[in-house]
C-alpha positions as CSV (number, residue, x, y, z in Angstrom):
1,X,97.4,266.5,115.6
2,X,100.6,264.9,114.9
3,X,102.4,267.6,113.1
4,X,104.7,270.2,114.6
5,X,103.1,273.2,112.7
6,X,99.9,272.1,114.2
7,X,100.9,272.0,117.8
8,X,103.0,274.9,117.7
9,X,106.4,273.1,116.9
10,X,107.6,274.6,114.1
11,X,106.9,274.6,110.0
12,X,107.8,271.3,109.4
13,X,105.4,268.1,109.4
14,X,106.4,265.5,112.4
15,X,105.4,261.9,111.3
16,X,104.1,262.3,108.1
17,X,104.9,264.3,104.8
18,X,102.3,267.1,105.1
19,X,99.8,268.7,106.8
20,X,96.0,266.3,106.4
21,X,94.9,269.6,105.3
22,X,96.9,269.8,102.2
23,X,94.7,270.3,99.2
24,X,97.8,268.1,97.1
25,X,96.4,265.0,98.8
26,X,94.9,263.1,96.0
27,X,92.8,260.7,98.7
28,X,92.0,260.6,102.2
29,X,90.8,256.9,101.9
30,X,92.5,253.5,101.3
31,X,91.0,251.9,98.2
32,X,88.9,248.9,99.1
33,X,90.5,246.7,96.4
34,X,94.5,247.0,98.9
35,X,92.5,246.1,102.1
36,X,91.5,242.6,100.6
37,X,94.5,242.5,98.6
38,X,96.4,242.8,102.4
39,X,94.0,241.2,104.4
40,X,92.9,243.6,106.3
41,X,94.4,247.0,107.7
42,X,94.3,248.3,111.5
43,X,94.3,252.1,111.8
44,X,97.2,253.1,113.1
45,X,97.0,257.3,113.9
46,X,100.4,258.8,115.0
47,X,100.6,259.6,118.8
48,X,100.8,263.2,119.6
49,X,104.0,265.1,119.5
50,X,103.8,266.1,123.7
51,X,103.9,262.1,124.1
52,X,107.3,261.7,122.9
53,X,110.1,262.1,125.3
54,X,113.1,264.6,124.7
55,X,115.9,263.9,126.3
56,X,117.8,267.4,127.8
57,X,120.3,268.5,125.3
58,X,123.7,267.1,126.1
59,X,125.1,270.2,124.7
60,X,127.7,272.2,127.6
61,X,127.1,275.7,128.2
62,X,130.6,276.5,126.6
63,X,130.2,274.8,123.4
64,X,126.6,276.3,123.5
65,X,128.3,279.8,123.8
66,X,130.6,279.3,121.0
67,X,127.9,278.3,118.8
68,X,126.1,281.1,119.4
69,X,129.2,283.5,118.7
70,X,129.5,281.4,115.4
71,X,126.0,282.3,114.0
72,X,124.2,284.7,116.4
73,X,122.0,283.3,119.3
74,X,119.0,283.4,117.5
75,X,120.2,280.7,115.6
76,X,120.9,277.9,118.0
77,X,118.2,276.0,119.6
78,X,118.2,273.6,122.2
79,X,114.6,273.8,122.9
80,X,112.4,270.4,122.2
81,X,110.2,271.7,119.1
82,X,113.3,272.3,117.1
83,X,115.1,269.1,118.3
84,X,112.0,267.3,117.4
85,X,111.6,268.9,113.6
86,X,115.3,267.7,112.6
87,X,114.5,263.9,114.0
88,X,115.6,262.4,110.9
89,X,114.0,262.2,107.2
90,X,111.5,260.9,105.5
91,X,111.8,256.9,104.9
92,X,109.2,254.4,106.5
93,X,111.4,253.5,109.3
94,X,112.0,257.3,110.3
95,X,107.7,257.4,110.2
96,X,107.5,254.9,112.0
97,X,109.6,255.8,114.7
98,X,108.0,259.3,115.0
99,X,104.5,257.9,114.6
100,X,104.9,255.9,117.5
101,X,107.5,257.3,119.1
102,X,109.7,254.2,119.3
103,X,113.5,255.0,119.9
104,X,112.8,258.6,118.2
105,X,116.6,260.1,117.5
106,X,116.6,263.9,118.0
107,X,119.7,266.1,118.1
108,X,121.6,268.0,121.0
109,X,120.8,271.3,119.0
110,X,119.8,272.6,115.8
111,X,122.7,275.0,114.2
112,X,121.5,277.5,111.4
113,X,124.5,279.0,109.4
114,X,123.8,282.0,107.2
115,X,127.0,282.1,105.6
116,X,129.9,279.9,104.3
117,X,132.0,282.0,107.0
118,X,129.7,280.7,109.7
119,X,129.6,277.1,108.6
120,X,133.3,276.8,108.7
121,X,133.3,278.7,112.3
122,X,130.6,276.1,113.3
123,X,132.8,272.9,112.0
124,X,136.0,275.2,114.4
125,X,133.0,274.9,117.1
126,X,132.4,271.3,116.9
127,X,136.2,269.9,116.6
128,X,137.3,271.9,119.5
129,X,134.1,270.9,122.0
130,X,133.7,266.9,120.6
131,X,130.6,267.5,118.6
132,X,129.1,265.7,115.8
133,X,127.6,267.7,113.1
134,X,124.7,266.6,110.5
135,X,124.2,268.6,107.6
136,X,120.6,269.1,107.0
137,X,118.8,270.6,103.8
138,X,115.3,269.3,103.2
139,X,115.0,266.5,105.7
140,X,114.2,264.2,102.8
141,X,116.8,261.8,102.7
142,X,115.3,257.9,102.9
143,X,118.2,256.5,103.4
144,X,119.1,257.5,107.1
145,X,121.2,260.6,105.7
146,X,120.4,262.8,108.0
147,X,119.9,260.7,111.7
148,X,121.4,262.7,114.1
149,X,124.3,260.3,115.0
150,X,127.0,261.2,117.7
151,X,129.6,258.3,116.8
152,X,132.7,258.3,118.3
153,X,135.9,259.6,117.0
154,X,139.0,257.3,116.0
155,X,140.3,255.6,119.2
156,X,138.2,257.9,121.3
157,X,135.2,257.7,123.4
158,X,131.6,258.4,122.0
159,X,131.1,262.3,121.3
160,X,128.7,264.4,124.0
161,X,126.6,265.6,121.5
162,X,125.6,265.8,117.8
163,X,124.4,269.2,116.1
164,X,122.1,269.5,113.3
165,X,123.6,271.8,110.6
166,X,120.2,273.3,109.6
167,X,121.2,275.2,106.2
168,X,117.4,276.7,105.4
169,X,118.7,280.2,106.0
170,X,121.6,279.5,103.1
171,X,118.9,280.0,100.3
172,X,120.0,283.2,97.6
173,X,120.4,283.2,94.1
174,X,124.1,284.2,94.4
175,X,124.8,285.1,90.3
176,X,123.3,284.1,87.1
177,X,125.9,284.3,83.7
178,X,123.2,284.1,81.2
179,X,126.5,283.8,78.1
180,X,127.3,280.6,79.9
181,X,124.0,279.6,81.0
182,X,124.8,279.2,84.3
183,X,123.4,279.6,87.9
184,X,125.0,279.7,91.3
185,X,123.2,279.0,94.6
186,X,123.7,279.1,98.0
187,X,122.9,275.0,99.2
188,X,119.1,275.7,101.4
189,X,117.6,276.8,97.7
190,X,114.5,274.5,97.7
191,X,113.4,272.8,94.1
192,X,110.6,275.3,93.7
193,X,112.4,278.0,94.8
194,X,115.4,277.7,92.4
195,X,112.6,277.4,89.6
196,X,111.0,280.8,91.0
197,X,114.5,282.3,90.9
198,X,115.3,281.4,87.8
199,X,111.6,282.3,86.0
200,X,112.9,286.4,85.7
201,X,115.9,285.4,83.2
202,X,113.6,282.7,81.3
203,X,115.9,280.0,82.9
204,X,115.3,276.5,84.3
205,X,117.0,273.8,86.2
206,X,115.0,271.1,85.1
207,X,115.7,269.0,87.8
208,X,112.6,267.3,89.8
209,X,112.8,264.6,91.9
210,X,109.3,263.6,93.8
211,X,110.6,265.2,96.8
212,X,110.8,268.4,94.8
213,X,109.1,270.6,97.1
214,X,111.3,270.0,100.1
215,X,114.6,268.7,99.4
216,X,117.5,271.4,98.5
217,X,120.1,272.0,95.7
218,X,122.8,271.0,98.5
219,X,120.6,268.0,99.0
220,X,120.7,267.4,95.5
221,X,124.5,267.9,95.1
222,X,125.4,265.7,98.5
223,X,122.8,262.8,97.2
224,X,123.7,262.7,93.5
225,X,120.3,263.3,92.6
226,X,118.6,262.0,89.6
227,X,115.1,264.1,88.6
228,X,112.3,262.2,87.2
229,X,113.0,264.7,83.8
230,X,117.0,263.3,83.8
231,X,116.7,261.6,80.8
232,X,116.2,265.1,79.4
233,X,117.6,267.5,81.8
234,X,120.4,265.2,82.8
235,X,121.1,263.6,86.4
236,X,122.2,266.3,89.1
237,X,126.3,265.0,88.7
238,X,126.0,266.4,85.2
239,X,124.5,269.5,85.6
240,X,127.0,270.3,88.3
241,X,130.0,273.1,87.2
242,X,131.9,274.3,90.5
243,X,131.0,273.6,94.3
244,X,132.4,275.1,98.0
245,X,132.5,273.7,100.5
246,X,133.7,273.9,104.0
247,X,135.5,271.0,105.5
248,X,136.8,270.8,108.8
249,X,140.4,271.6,107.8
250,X,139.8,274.4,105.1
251,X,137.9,275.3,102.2
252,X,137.5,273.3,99.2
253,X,136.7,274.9,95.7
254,X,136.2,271.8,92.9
255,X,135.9,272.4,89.1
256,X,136.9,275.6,87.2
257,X,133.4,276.0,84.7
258,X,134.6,274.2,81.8
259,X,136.0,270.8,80.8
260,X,140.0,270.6,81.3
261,X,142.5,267.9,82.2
262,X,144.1,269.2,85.4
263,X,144.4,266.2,87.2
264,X,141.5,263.9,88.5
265,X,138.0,266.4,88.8
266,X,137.4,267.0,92.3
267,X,133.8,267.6,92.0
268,X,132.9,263.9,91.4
269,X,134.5,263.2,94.4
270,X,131.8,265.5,96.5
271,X,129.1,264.9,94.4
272,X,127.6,262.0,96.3
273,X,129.5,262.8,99.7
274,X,126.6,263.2,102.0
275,X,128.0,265.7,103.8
276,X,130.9,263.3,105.0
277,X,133.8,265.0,103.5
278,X,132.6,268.5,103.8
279,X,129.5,270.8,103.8
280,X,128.5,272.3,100.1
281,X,128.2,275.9,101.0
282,X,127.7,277.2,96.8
283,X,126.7,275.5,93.5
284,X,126.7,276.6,90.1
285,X,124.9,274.3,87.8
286,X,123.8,274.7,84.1
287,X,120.8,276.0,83.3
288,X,118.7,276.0,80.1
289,X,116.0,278.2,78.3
290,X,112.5,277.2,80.6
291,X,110.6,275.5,78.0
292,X,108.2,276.8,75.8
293,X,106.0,273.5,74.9
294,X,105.3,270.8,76.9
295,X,104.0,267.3,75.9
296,X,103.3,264.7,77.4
297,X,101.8,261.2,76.4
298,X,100.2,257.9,78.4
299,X,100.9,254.9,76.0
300,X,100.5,251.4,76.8
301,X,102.7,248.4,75.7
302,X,100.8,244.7,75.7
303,X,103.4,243.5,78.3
304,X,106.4,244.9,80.5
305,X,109.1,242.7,78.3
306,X,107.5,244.4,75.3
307,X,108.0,247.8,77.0
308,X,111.4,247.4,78.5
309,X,112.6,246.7,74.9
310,X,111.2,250.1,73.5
311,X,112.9,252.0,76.0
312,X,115.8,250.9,75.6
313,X,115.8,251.3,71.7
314,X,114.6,254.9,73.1
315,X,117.8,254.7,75.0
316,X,120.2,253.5,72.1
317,X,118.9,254.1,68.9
318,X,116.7,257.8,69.1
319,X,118.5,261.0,68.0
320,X,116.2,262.3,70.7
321,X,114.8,259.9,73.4
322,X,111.9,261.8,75.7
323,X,112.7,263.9,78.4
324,X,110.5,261.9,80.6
325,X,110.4,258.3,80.4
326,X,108.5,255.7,83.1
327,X,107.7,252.2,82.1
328,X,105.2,250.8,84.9
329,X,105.0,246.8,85.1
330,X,102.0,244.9,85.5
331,X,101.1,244.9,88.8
332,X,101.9,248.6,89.0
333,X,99.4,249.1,86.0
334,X,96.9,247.1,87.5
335,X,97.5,249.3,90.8
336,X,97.1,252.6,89.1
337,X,93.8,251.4,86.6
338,X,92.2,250.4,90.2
339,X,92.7,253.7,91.9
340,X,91.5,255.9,89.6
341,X,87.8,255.7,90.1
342,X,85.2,255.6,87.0
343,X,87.7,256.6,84.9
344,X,90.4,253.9,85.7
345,X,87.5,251.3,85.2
346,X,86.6,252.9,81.9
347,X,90.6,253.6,81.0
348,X,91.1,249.8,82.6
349,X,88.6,248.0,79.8
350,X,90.2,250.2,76.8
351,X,94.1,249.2,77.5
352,X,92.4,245.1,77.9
353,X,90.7,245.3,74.8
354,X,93.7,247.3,72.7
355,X,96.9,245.5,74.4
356,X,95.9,242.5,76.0
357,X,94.9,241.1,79.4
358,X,98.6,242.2,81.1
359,X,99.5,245.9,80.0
360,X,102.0,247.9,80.9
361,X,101.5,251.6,80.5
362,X,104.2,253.9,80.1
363,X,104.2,257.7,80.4
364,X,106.3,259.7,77.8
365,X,107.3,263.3,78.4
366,X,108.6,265.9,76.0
367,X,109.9,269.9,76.9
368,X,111.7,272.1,75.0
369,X,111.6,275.7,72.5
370,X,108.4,276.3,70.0
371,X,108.2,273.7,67.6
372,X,110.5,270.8,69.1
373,X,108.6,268.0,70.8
374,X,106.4,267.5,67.7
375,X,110.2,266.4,65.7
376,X,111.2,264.9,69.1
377,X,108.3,262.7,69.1
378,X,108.1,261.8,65.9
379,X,111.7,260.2,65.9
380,X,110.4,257.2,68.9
381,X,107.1,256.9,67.4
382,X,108.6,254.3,64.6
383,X,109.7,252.2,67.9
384,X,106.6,252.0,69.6
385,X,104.9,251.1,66.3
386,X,107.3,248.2,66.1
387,X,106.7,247.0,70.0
388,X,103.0,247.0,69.5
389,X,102.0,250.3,71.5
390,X,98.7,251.6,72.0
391,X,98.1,255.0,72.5
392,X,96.1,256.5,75.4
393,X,96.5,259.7,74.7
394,X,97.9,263.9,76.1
395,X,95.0,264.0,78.6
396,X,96.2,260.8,80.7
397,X,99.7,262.0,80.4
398,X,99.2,265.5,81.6
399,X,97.3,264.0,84.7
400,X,100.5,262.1,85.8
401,X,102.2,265.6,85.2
402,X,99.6,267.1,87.6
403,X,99.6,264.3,90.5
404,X,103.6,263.3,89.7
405,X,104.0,264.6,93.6
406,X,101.5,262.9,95.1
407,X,102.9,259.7,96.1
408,X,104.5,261.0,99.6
409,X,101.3,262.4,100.4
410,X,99.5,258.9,99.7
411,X,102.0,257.4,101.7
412,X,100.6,259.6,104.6
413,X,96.8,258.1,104.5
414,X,97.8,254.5,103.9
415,X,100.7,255.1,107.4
416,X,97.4,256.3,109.1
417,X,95.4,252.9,107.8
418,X,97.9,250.6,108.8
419,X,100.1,249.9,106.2
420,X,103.7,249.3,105.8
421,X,104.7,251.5,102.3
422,X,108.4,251.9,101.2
423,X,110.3,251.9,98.3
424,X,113.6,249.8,97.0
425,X,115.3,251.7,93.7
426,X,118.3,250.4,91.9
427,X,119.7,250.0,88.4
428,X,121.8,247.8,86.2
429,X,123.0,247.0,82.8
430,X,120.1,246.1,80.2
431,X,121.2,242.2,80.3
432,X,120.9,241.8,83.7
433,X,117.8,243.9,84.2
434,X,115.4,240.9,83.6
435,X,117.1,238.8,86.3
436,X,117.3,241.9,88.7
437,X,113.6,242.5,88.5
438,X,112.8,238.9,89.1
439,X,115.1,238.5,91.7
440,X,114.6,242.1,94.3
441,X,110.7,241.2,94.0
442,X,111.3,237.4,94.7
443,X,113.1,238.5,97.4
444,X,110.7,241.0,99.2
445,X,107.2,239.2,98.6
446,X,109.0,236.1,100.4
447,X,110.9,237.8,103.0
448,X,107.2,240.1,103.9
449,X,105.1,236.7,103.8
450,X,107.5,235.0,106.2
451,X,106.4,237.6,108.5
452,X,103.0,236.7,107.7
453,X,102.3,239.8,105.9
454,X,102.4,239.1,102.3
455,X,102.9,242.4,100.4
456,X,101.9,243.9,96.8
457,X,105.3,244.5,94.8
458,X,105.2,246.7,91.6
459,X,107.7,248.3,89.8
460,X,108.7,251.0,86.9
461,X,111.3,252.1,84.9
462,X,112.1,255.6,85.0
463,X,115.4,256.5,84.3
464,X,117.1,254.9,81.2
465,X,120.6,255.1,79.7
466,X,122.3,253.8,76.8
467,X,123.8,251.0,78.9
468,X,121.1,250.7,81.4
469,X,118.2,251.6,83.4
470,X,116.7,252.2,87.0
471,X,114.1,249.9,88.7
472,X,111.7,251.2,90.9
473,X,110.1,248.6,93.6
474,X,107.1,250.0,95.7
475,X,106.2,247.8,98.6
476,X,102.7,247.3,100.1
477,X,101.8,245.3,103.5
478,X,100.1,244.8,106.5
479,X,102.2,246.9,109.0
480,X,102.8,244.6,112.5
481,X,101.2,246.6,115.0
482,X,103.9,246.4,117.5
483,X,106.5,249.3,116.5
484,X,109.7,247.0,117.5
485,X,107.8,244.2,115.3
486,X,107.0,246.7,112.4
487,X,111.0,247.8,112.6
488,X,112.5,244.3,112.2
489,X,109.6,243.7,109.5
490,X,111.0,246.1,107.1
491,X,114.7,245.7,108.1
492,X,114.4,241.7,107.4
493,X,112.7,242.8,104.1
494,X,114.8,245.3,103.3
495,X,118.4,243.4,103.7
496,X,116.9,240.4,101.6
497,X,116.2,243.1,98.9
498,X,119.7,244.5,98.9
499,X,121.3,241.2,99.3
500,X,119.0,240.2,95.9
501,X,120.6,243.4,94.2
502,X,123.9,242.6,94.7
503,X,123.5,238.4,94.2
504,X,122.2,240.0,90.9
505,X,124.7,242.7,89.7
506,X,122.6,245.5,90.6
507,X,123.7,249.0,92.1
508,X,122.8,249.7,95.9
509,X,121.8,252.8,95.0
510,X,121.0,254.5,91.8
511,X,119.9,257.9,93.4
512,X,118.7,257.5,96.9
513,X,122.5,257.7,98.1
514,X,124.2,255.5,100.5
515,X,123.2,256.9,104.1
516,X,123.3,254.5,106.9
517,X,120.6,251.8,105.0
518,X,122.7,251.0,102.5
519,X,126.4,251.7,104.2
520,X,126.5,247.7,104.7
521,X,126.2,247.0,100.9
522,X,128.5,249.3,99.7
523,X,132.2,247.5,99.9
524,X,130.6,245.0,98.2
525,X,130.0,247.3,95.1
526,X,133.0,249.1,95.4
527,X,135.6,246.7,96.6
528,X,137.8,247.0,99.6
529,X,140.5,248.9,97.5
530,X,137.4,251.5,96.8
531,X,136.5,251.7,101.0
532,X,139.9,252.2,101.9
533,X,139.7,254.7,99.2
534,X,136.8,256.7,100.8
535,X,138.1,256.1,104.3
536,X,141.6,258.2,103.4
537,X,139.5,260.7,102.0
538,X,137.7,261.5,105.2
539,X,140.9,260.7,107.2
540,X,142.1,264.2,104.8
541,X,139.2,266.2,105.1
542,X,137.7,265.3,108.6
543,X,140.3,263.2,110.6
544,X,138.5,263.9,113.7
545,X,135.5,262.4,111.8
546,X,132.6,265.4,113.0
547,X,130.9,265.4,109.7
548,X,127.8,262.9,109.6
549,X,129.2,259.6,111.7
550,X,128.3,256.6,109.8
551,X,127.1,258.0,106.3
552,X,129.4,256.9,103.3
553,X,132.3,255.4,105.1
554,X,132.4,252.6,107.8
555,X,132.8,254.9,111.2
556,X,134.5,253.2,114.8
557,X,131.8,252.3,116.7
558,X,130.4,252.6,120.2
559,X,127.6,251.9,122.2
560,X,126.0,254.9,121.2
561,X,125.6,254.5,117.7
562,X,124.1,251.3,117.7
563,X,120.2,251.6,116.2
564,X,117.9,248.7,117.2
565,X,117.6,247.3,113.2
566,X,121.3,247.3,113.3
């Protein structure tokens, strides 16, 4: 076995998502139509965990001691199966590396705070013995959020260790004001487990990203998360009312509940901050009534330009646009029609014959009190009319509901066939999407074939805005069987993608973050005036630079910080 829970090492899965037991996983084979699409896949199973070297802990007995009089010694671990569990998150490079265990990143210890108290006595800790310190929610950052890191401190020499701020024991229900309609949390609140909270006061969050049964509400605040409900619900940055945090020189409350003009708002400023400029120790976020109805609709459009125009006359023109809104292109129709068995055949010859030979199918969501969704719906079905729309129907819809989390668990069985499967996400205006789609999958089928592995590229739309929407590029190839080769395969790809986005007015990022994979790109988006900007921030709130080296603002650099796809 190649998880930790299986050999022993703790609850979280090593090189994959979850456990091969897990009854979520939709399929435990590759479908025969990607192996001849691909050309062929090797099997590629991850080595066992006892293969991988750990290097001892770097951490000295004396800053050992003081963190264990920070947060109790039952809450520090050196050993290797806790190291091991906090060895990065969850993109394809991060798998790859812990599949094969190629230049696997683990940190000096794992740190598990139960208080706000203790996370500020743990950033005292790490200024006074040189330590770096990655704060870690869910592990699912795929963006290199959370690589333990040491860096090296402004004119100094590279820190002697780096500490994983572990913040799974942070995870109460701290008040609910049900006049307001308002919730605060302590940050290691899991998705499932805010809902769970919430369910006794008839409340919801609403917010659910795929990586809802893992990541955190801190992960959420320090990522600017956007839920696949935003349209709806609203993106994470909106649903935010006050945050603490702990910073290395003090405490930092932001926002004061309700709209007000003292000065610039704070929150916006850590809202995004990836635990560079301090650690998010409480939220209160809105909350709404759960809802009562649920509806939710598959619908197919006779091309993706036909499609992209309805949802954004959704976007500009409907009182109430759906809650849930995800345009698929082509190929990504195609991709879903072939995997679904007898019925995707059967569903595959109905969407030909109603809306041509090129569909695009589009899955609308609606959620809200008794008696809403049937008005809500009614006001986009004149649009869809007009942009020749063919409905599928509830039951097709409901089954993307059901399986909307399954993707990191498909992910798992094509790693174990061989495959190379990430993910590029990134937004722009409405004029320029056309150009930006065009351009990011230009980019990665050419930059993939060059290494002789061309790839399947498909795309969907799943956040839209008055102004703009979100793209959505899944990547399919033949992983190189060499883990250095299979690195410098997806980094090549992966810079020709972002250099496509930003050659084309796109965003970096629309809600994956910055991290270390998109650090590179992101003067470029904000300007030098904005870097210099970020950089005096973290100069005020962590000038000995502790707090995740090399996430949102460009860090001094040593020898140790130096990754091989850097």
């Amino acid at each position: 076995m190649d998880e930790l829970a299986h050999a022993g090492l703790g609850p979280r899965p090593f090189a994959r998502w979850a456990d091969p037991e897990d009854t979520a996983v939709p399929s435990s084979k590759v479908p025969v139509w990607l192996v001849r699409r691909l050309g062929g896949l090797t099997p590629s199973p991850a080595v066992p965990v006892s293969d991988i070297q750990v290097p001892p802990s770097a951490l000295t007995p004396a800053a050992a001691d003081a963190l264990r009089s920070a947060v109790g010694a039952a809450h520090v671990d050196t050993d290797a199966p806790a190291r091991l569990a906090h060895a990065g998150g969850q993109s394809y490079l991060d798998l790859v590396r812990r599949r094969t265990g190629h230049e696997v990143a683990v940190p000096d210890a794992v740190v598990s705070p139960g208080s706000h108290t203790e996370v500020a006595a743990v950033l005292s800790v790490a200024g006074e013995h040189e330590l770096a310190v990655v704060p870690y929610g869910g592990g699912t950052s795929v963006v290199g959020g959370v690589e333990p890191v040491r860096g090296t401190p402004p004119g100094g020499q590279p820190r002697r260790a780096v500490v994983t701020l572990d913040l799974s024991r942070m995870d109460a229900l701290v008040a609910v004001d049900e006049v307001s309609r308002t919730a605060t949390f302590q940050p290691g609140v899991t998705g499932p487990r805010a809902e769970a909270l919430l369910a006794p006061y008839g409340l919801t969050l609403g917010h659910v990203p795929q990586s809802f049964a893992r990541a955190t509400l801190g992960g959420y605040v320090a990522t600017r998360s956007a839920g696949q409900a935003s349209t709806g619900y609203g993106r994470l940055d909106e649903l935010v009312v006050t945050l603490r945090l702990a910073t290395p020189v003090g405490e930092v409350r932001a926002g004061t509940g309700t709209p007000n003009a003292a000065g610039p708002d704070l929150r916006a400023m850590f809202v995004g901050s990836e635990g560079a400029f301090g650690v998010v120790t409480e939220v209160t976020l809105r909350v709404r009534p759960a809802p009562v109805e649920r509806r939710y609709e598959m619908w197919v459009f006779p091309s993706f330009e036909r499609g992209l125009a309805a949802v954004r006359a959704f976007a500009q023109d409907c009182p109430r646009p759906p809650d849930v809104v995800r345009l698929s292109d082509e190929e990504e129709t195609r991709t879903t029609l072939a995997t679904q068995g007898a019925v995707g055949r059967a569903l595959a010859l109905f969407v030909r014959a109603r809306a041509g030979t090129t569909p695009a199918i589009c899955v609308l969501g609606w959620e809200g009190a008794a008696g809403t969704t049937r008005a809500a719906r009614s006001g986009v079905l004149p649009v869809l009319r007009a942009h020749g729309a063919v409905r599928i129907g509830t039951r097709a819809g409901q089954a993307w509901r059901r399986h909307r989390f399954a993707g990191p668990h498909q992910r798992d069985v094509l790693l174990d066939a061989g495959a190379l499967v990430e993910t590029v996400e990134t937004a722009t205006d409405w004029a320029k999407l056309p150009r930006l789609y065009d351009a990011v999958g230009t980019a990665l089928a050419t930059s993939l074939a060059g290494h002789g592995t061309p790839p399947v590229v498909f795309t969907h739309v799943s956040h839209v805005y008055p102004t703009g929407a979100s793209l959505y590029f899944t990547v399919l190839a033949r992983r190189l069987p060499d883990p250095a080769d299979a690195v410098v395969q997806w980094a090549a790809a992966k810079a020709a993608a972002s250099e496509a986005i930003q050659a084309a007015g796109g965003t970096i990022t629309h809600h994956h973050a910055v991290g270390r994979a998109h650090l590179p790109y992101l003067e470029g988006e904000i300007g030098p005036v904005g870097a210099r900007a970020l950089a005096a921030v973290k100069a005020a709130l962590d000038p000995a630079g502790i707090l995740n080296p090399g996430v949102l603002v460009e860090p001094p650099r040593g020898p140790s910080d130096v990754r091989p796809q850097e």
